[in-house]
Each structure stands twice: as structure tokens, then as C-alpha cells.
PQR file with spaces between the fields and no chain letter, atoms N, CA, C, O and H, PARSE charges and radii, in Angstrom:
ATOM       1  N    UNK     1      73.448   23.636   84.817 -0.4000 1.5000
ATOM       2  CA   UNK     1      72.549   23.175   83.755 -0.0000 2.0000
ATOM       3  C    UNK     1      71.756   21.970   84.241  0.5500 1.7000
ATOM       4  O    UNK     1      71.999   21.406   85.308 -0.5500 1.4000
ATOM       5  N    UNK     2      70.882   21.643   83.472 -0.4000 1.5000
ATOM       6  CA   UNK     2      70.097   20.256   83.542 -0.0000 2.0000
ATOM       7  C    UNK     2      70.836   19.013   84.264  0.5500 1.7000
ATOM       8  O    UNK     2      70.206   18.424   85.143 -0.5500 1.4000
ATOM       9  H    UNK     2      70.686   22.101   82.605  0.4000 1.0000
ATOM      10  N    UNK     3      71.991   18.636   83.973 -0.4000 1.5000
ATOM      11  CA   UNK     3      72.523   17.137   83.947 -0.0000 2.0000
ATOM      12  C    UNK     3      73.130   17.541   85.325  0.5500 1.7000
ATOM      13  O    UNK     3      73.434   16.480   85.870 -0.5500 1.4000
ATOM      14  H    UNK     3      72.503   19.114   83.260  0.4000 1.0000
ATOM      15  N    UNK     4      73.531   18.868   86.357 -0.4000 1.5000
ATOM      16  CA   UNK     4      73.713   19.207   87.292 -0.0000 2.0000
ATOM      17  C    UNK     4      72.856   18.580   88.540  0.5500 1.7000
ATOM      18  O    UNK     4      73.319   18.268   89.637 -0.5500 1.4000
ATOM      19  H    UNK     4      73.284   19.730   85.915  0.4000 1.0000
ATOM      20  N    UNK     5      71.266   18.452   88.035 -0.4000 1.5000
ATOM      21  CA   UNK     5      70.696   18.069   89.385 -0.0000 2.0000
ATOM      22  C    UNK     5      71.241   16.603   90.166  0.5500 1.7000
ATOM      23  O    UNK     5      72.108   15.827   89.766 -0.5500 1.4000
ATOM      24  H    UNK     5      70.890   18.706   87.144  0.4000 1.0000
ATOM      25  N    UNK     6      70.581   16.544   91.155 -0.4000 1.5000
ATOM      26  CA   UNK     6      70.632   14.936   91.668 -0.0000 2.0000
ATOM      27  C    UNK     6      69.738   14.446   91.054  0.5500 1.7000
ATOM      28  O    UNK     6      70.044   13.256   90.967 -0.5500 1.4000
ATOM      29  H    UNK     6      69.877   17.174   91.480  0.4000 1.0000
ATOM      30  N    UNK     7      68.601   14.640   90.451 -0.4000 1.5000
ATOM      31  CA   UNK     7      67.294   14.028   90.356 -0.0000 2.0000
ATOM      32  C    UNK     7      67.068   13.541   88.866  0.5500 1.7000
ATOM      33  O    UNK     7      66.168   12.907   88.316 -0.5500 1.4000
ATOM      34  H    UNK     7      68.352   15.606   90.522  0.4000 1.0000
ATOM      35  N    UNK     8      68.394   14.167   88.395 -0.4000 1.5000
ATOM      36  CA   UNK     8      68.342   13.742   86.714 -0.0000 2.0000
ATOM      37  C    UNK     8      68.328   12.281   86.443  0.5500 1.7000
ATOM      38  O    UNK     8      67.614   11.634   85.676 -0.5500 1.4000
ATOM      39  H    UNK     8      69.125   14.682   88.842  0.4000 1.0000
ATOM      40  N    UNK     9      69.211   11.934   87.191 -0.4000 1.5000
ATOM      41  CA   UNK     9      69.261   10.034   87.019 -0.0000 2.0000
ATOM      42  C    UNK     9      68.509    9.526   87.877  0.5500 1.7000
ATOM      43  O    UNK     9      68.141   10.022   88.941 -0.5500 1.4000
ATOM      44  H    UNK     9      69.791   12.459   87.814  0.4000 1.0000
ATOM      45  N    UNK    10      68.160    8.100   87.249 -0.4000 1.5000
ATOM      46  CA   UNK    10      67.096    7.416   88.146 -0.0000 2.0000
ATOM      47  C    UNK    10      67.781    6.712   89.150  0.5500 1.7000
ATOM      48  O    UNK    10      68.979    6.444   89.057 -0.5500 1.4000
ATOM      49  H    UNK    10      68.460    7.697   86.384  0.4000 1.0000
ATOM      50  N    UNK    11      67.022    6.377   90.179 -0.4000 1.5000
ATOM      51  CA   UNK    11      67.175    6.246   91.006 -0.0000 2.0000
ATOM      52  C    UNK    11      66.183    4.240   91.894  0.5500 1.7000
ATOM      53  O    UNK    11      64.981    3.999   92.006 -0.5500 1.4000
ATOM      54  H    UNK    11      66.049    6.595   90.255  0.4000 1.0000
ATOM      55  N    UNK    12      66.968    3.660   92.146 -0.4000 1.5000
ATOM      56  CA   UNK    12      66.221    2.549   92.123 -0.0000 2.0000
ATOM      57  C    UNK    12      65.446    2.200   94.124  0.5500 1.7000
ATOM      58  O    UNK    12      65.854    2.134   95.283 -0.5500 1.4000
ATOM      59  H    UNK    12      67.944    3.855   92.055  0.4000 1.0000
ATOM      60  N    UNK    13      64.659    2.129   93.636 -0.4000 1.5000
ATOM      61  CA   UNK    13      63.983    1.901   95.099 -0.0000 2.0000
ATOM      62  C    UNK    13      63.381    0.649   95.422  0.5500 1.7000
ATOM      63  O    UNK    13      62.695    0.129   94.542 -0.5500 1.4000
ATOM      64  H    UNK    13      64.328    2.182   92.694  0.4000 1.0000
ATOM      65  N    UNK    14      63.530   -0.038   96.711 -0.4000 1.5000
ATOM      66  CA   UNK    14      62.601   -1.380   96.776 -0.0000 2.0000
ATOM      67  C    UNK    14      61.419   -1.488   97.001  0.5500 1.7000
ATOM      68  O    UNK    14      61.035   -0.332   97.173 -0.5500 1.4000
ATOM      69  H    UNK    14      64.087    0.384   97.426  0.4000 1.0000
ATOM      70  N    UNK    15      60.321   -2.369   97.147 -0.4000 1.5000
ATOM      71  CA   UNK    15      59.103   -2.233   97.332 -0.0000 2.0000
ATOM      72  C    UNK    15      58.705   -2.662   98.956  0.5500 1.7000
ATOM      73  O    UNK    15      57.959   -3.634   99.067 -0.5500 1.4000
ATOM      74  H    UNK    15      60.634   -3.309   97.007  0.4000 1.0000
ATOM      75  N    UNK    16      59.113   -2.064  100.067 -0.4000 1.5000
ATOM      76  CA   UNK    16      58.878   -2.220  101.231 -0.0000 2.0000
ATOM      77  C    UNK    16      57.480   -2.969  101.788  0.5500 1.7000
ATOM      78  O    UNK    16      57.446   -3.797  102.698 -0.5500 1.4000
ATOM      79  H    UNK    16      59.719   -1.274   99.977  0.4000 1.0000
ATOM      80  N    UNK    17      56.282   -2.445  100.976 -0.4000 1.5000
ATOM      81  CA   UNK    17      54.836   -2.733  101.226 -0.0000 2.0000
ATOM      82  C    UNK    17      54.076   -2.051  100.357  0.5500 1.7000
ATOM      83  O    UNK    17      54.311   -1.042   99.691 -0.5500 1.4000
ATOM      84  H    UNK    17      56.310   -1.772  100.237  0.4000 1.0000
ATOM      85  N    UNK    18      52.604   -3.124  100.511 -0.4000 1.5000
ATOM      86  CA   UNK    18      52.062   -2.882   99.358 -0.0000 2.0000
ATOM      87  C    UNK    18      51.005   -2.142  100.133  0.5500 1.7000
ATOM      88  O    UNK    18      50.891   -2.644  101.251 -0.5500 1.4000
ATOM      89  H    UNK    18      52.413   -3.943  101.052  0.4000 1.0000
ATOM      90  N    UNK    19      50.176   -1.110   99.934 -0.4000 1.5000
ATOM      91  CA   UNK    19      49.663   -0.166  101.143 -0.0000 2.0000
ATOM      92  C    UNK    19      48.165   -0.429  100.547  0.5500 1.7000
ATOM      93  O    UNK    19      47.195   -0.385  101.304 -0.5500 1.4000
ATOM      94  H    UNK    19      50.269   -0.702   99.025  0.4000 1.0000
ATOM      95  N    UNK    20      48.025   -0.702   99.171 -0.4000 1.5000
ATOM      96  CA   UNK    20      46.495   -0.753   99.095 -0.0000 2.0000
ATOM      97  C    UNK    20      46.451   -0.332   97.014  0.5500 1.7000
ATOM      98  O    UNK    20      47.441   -0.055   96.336 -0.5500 1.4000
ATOM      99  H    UNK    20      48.813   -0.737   98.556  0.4000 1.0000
ATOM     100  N    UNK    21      44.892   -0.438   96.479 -0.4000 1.5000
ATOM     101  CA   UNK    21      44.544    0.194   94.832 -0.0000 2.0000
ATOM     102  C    UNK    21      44.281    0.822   95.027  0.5500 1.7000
ATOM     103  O    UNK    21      43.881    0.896   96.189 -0.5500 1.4000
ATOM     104  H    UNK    21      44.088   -0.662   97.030  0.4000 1.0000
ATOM     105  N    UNK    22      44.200    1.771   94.346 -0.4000 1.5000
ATOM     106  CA   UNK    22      43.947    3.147   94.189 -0.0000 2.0000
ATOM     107  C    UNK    22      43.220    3.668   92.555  0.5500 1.7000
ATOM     108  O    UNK    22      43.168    2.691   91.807 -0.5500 1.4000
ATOM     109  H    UNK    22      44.525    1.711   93.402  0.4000 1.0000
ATOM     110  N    UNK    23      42.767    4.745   92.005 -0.4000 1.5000
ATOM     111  CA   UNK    23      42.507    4.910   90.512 -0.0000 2.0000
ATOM     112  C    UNK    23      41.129    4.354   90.368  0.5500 1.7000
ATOM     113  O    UNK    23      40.769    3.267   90.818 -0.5500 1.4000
ATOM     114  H    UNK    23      42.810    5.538   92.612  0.4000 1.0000
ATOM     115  N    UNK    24      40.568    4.996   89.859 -0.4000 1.5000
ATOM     116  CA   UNK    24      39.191    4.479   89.119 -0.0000 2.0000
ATOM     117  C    UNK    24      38.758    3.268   88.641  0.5500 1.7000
ATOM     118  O    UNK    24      37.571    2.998   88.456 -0.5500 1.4000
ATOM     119  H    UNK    24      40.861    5.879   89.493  0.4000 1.0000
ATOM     120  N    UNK    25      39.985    2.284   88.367 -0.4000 1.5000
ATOM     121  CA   UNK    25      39.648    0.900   87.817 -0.0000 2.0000
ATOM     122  C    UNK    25      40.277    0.061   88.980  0.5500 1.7000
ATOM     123  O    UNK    25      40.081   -1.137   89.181 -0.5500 1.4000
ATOM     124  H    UNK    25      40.949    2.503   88.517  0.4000 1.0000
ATOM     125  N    UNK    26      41.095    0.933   89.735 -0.4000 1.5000
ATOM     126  CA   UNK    26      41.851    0.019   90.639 -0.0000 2.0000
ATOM     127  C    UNK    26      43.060   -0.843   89.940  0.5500 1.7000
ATOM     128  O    UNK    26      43.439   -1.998   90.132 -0.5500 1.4000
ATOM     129  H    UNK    26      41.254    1.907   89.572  0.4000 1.0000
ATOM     130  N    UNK    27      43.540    0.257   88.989 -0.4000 1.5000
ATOM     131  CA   UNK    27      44.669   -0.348   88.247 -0.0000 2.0000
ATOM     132  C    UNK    27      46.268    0.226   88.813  0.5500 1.7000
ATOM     133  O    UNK    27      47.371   -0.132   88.400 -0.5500 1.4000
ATOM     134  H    UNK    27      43.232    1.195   88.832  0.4000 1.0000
ATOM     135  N    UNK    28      46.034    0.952   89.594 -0.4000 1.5000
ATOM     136  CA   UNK    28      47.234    1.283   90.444 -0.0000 2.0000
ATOM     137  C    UNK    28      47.518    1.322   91.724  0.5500 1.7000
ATOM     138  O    UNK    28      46.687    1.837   92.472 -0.5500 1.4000
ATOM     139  H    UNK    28      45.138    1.243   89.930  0.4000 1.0000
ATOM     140  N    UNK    29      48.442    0.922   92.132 -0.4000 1.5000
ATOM     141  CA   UNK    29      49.051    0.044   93.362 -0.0000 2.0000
ATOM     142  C    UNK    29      49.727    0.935   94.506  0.5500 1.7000
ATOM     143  O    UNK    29      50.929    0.674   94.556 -0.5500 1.4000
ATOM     144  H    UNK    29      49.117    0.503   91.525  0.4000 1.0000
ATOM     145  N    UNK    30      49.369    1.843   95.384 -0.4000 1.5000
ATOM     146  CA   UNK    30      50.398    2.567   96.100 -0.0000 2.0000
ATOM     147  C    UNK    30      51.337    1.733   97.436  0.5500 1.7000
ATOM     148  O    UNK    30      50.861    0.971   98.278 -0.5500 1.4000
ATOM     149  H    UNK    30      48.393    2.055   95.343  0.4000 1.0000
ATOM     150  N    UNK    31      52.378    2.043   97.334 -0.4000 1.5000
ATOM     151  CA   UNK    31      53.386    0.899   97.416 -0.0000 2.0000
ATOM     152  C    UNK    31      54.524    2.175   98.602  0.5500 1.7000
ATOM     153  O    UNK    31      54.918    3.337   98.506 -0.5500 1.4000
ATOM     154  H    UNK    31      52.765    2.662   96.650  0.4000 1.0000
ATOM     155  N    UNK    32      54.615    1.323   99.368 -0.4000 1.5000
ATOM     156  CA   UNK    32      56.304    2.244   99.984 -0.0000 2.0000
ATOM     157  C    UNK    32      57.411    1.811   99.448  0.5500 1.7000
ATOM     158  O    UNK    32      57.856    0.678   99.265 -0.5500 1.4000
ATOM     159  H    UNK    32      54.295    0.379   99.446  0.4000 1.0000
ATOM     160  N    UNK    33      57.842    2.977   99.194 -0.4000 1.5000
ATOM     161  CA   UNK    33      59.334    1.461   98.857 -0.0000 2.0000
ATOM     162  C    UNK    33      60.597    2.825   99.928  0.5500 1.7000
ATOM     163  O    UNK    33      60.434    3.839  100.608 -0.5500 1.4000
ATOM     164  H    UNK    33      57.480    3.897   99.342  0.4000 1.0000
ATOM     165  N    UNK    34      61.499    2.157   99.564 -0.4000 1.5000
ATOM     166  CA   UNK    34      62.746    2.472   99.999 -0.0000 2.0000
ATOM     167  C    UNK    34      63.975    2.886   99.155  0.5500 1.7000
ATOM     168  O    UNK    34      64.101    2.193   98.145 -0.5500 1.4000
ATOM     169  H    UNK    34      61.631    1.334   99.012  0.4000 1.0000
ATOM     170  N    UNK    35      64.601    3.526   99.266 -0.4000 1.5000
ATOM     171  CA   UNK    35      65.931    3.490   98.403 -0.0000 2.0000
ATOM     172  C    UNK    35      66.993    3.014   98.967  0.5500 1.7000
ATOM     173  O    UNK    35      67.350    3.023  100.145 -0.5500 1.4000
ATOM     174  H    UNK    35      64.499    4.089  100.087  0.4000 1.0000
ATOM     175  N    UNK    36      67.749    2.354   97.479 -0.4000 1.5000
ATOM     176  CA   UNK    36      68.833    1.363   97.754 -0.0000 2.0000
ATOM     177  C    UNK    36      69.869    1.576   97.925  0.5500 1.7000
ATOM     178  O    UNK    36      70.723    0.698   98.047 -0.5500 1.4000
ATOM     179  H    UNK    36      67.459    2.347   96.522  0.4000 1.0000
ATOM     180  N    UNK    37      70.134    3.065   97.993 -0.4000 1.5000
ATOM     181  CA   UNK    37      71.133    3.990   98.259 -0.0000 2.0000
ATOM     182  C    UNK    37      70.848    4.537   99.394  0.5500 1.7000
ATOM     183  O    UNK    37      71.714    5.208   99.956 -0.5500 1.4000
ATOM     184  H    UNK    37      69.440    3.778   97.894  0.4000 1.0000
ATOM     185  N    UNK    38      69.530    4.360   99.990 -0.4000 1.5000
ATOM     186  CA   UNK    38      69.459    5.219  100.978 -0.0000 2.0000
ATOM     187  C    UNK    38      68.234    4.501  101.891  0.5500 1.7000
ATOM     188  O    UNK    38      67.030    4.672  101.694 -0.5500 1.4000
ATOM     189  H    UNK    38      68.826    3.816   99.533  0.4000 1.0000
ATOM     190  N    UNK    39      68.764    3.757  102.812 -0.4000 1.5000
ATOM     191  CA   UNK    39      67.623    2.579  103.380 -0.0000 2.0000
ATOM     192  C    UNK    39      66.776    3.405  104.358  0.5500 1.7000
ATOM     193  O    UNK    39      65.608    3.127  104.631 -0.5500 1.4000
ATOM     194  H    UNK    39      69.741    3.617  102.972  0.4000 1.0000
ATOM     195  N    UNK    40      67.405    4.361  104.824 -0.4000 1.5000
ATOM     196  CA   UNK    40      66.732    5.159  105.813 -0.0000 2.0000
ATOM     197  C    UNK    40      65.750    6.326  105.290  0.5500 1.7000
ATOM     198  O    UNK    40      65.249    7.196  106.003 -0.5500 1.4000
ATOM     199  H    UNK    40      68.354    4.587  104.602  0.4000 1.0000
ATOM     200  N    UNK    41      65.592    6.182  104.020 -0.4000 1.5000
ATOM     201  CA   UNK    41      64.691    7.298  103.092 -0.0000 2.0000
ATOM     202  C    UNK    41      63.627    6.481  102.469  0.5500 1.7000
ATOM     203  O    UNK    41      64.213    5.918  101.545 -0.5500 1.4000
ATOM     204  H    UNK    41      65.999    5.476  103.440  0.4000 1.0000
ATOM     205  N    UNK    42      61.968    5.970  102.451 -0.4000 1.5000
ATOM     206  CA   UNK    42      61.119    5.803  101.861 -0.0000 2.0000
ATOM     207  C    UNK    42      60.162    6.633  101.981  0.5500 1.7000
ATOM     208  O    UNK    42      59.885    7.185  103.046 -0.5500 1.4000
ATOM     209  H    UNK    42      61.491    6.427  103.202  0.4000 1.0000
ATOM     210  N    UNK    43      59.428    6.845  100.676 -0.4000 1.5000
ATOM     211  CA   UNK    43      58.397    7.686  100.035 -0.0000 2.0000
ATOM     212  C    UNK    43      57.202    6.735  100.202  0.5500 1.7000
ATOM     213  O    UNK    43      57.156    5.878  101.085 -0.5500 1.4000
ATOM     214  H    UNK    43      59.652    6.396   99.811  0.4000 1.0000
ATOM     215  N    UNK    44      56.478    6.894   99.516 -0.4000 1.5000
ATOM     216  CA   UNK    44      54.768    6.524   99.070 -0.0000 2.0000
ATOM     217  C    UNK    44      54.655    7.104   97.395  0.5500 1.7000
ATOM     218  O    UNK    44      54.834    8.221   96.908 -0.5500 1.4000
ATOM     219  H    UNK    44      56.516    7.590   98.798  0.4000 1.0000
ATOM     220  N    UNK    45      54.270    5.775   96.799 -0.4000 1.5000
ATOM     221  CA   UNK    45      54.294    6.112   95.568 -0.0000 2.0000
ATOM     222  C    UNK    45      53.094    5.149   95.177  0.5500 1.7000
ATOM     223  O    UNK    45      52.683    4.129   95.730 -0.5500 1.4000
ATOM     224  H    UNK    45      54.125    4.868   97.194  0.4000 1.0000
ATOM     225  N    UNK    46      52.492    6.101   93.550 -0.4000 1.5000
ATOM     226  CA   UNK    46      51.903    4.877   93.122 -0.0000 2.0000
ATOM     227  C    UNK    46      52.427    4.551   91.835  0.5500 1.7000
ATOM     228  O    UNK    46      52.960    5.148   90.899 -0.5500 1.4000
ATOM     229  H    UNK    46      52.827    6.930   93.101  0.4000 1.0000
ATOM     230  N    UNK    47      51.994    3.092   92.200 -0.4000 1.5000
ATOM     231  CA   UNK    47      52.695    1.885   90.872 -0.0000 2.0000
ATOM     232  C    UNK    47      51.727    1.642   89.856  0.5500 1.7000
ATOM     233  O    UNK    47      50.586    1.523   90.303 -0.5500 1.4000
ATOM     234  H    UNK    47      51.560    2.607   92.960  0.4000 1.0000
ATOM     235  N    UNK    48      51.855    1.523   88.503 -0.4000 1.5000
ATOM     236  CA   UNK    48      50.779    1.077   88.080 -0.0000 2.0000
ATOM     237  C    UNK    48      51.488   -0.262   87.309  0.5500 1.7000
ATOM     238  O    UNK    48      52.701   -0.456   87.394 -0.5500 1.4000
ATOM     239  H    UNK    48      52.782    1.620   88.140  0.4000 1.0000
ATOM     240  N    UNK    49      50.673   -1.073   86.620 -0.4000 1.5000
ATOM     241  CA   UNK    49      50.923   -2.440   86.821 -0.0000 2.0000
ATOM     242  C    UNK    49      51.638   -3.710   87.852  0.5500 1.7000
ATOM     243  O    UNK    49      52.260   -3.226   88.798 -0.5500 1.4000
ATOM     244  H    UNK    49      49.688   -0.915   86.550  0.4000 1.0000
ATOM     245  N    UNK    50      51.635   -4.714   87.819 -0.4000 1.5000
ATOM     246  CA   UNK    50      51.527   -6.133   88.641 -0.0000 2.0000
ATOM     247  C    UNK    50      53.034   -5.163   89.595  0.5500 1.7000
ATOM     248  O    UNK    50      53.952   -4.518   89.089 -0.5500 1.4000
ATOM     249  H    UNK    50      51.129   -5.108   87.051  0.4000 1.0000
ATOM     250  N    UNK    51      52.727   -5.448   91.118 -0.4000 1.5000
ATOM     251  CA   UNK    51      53.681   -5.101   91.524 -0.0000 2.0000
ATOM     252  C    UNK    51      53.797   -5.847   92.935  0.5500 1.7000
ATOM     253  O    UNK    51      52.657   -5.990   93.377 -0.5500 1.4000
ATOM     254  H    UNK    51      51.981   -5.972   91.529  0.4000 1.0000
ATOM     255  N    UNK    52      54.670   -6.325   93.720 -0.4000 1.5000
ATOM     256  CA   UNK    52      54.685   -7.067   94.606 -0.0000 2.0000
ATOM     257  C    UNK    52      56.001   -6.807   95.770  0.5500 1.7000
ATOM     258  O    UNK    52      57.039   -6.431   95.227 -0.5500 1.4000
ATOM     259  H    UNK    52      55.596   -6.209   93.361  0.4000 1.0000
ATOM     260  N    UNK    53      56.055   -6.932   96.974 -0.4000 1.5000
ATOM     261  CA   UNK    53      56.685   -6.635   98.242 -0.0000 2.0000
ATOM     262  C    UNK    53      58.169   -7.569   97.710  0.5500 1.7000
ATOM     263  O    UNK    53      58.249   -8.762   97.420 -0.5500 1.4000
ATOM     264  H    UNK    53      55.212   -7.238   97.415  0.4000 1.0000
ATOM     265  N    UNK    54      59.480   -6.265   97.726 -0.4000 1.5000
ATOM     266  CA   UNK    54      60.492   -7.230   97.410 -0.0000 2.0000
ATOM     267  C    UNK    54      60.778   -6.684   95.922  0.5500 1.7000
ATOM     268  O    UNK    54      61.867   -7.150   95.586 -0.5500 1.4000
ATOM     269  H    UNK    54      59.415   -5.296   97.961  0.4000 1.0000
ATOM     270  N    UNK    55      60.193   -5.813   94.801 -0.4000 1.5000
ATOM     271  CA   UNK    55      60.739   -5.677   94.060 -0.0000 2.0000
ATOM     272  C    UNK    55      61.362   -4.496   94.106  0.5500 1.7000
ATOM     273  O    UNK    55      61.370   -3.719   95.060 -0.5500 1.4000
ATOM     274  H    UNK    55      59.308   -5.435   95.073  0.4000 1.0000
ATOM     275  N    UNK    56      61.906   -4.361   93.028 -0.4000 1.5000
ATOM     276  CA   UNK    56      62.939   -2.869   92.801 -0.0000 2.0000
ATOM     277  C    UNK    56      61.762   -1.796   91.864  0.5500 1.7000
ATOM     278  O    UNK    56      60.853   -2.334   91.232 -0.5500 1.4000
ATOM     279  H    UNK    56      61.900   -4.992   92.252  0.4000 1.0000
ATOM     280  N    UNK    57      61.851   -0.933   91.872 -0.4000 1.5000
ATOM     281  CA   UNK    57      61.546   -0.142   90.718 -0.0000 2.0000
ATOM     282  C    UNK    57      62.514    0.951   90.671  0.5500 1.7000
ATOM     283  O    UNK    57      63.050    1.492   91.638 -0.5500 1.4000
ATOM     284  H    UNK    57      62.589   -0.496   92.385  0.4000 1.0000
ATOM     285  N    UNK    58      62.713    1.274   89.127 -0.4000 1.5000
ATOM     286  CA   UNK    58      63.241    2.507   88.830 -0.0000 2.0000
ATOM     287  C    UNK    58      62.554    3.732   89.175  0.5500 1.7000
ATOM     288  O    UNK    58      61.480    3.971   88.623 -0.5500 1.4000
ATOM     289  H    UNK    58      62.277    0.834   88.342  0.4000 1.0000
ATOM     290  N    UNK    59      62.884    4.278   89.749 -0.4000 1.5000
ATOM     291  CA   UNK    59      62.031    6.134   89.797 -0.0000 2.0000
ATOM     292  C    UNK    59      63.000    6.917   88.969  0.5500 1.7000
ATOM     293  O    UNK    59      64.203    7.128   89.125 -0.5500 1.4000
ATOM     294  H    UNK    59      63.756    4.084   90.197  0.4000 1.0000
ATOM     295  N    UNK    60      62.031    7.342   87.916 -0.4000 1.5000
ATOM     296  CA   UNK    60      63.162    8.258   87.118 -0.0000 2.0000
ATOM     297  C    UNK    60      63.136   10.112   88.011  0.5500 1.7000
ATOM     298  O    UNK    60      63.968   11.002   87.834 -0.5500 1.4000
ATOM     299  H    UNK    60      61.054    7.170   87.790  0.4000 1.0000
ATOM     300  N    UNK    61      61.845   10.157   88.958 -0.4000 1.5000
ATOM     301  CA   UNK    61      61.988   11.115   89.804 -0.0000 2.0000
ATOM     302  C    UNK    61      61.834   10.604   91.257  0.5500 1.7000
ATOM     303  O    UNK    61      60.957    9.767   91.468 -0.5500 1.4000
ATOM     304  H    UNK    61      61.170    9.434   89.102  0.4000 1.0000
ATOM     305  N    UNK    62      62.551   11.002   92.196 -0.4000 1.5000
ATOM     306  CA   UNK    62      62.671   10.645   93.351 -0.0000 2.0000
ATOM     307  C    UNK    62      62.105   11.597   94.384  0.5500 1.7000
ATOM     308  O    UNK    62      62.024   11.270   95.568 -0.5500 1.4000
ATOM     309  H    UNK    62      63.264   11.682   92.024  0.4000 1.0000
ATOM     310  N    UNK    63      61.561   13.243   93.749 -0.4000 1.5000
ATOM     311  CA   UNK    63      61.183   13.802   94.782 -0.0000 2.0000
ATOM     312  C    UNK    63      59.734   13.757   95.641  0.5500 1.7000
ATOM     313  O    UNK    63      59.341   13.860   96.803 -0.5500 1.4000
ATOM     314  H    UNK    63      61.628   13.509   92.787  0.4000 1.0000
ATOM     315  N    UNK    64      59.259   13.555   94.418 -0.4000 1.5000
ATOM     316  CA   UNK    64      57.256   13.698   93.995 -0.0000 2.0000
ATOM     317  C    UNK    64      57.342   12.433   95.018  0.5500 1.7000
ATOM     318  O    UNK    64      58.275   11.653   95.205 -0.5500 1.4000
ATOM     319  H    UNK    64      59.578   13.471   93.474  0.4000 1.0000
ATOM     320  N    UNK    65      55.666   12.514   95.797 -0.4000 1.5000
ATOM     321  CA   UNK    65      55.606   11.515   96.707 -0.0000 2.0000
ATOM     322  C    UNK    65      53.700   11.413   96.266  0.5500 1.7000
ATOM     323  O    UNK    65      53.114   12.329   95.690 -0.5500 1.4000
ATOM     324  H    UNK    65      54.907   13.148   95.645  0.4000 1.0000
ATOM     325  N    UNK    66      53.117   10.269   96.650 -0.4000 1.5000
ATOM     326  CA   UNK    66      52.101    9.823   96.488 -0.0000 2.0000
ATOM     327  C    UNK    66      51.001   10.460   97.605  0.5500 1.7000
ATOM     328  O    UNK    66      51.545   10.453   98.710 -0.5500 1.4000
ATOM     329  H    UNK    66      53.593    9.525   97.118  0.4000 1.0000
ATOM     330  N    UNK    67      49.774   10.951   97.667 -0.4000 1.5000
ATOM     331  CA   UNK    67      49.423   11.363   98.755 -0.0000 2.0000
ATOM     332  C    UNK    67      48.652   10.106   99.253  0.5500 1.7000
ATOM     333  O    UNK    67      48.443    9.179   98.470 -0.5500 1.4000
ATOM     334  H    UNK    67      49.332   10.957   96.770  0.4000 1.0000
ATOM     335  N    UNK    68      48.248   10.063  100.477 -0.4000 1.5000
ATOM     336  CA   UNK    68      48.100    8.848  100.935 -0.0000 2.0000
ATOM     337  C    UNK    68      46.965    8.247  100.479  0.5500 1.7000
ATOM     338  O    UNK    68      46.395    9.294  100.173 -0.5500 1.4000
ATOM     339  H    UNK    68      48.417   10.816  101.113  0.4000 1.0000
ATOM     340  N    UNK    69      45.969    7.170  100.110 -0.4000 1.5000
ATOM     341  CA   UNK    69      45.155    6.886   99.679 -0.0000 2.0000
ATOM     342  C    UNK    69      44.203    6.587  101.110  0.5500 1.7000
ATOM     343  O    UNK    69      44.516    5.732  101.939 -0.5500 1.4000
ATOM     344  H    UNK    69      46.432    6.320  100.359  0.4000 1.0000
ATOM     345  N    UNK    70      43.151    7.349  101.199 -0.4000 1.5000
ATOM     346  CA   UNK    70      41.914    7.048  102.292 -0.0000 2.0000
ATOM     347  C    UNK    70      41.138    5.505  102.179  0.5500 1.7000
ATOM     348  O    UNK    70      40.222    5.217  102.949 -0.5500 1.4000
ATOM     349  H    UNK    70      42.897    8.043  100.526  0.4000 1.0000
């Protein structure tokens, strides 16, 4: 069932680097981060609001990845 996956619970990741804005207003932040369970696993994601090198965020999905911003 549902509560079976890995991906059901969130999952907390750090903010490795801040890679650049992104979005039409430039209101979102694509960011690497890392997981804190898993230091040897970072994605590319984007953040939207104030976000800075060193924080945590929750990912309530961990698979989806950001495509890179040109």
C-alpha cells in the first residue's frame, strides 16, 4: 500500500550550494543540497523563498530532481 514506499516520509536535505534564480520573477532559487541520511546522494532542486548555503530543507519527495537552469 501507500505508507509502504520509501518516499512517503520526508526526507531532510542540506543546502550544499546555491547554483543560481530561476522563474519568471526570479523568485526561485535552484540549490544542491545533500541528504542527511545520505551524504553521498545530492540532487538539484528548486527552492522557492529566502534560502541560503548551510540550511536544511524538508523534501516531502526525494525522487523528482530540478533540471539544470542555463
Amino acid at each position: 500500500d501507500e505508507m509502504d514506499k520509501a518516499d512517503s516520509r520526508p526526507k531532510l536535505a542540506r543546502v550544499k550550494l546555491v547554483l543560481g534564480r530561476t522563474g519568471s520573477r526570479g523568485t526561485v532559487t535552484q540549490v544542491r543540497v545533500e541528504f542527511l541520511d545520505d551524504v553521498n546522494r545530492s540532487i538539484i532542486r528548486n527552492v522557492k523563498g529566502p534560502v541560503r548555503e548551510g540550511d536544511i530543507l524538508v523534501l516531502l519527495e526525494s525522487e523528482r530532481e530540478a533540471r539544470r537552469l542555463r
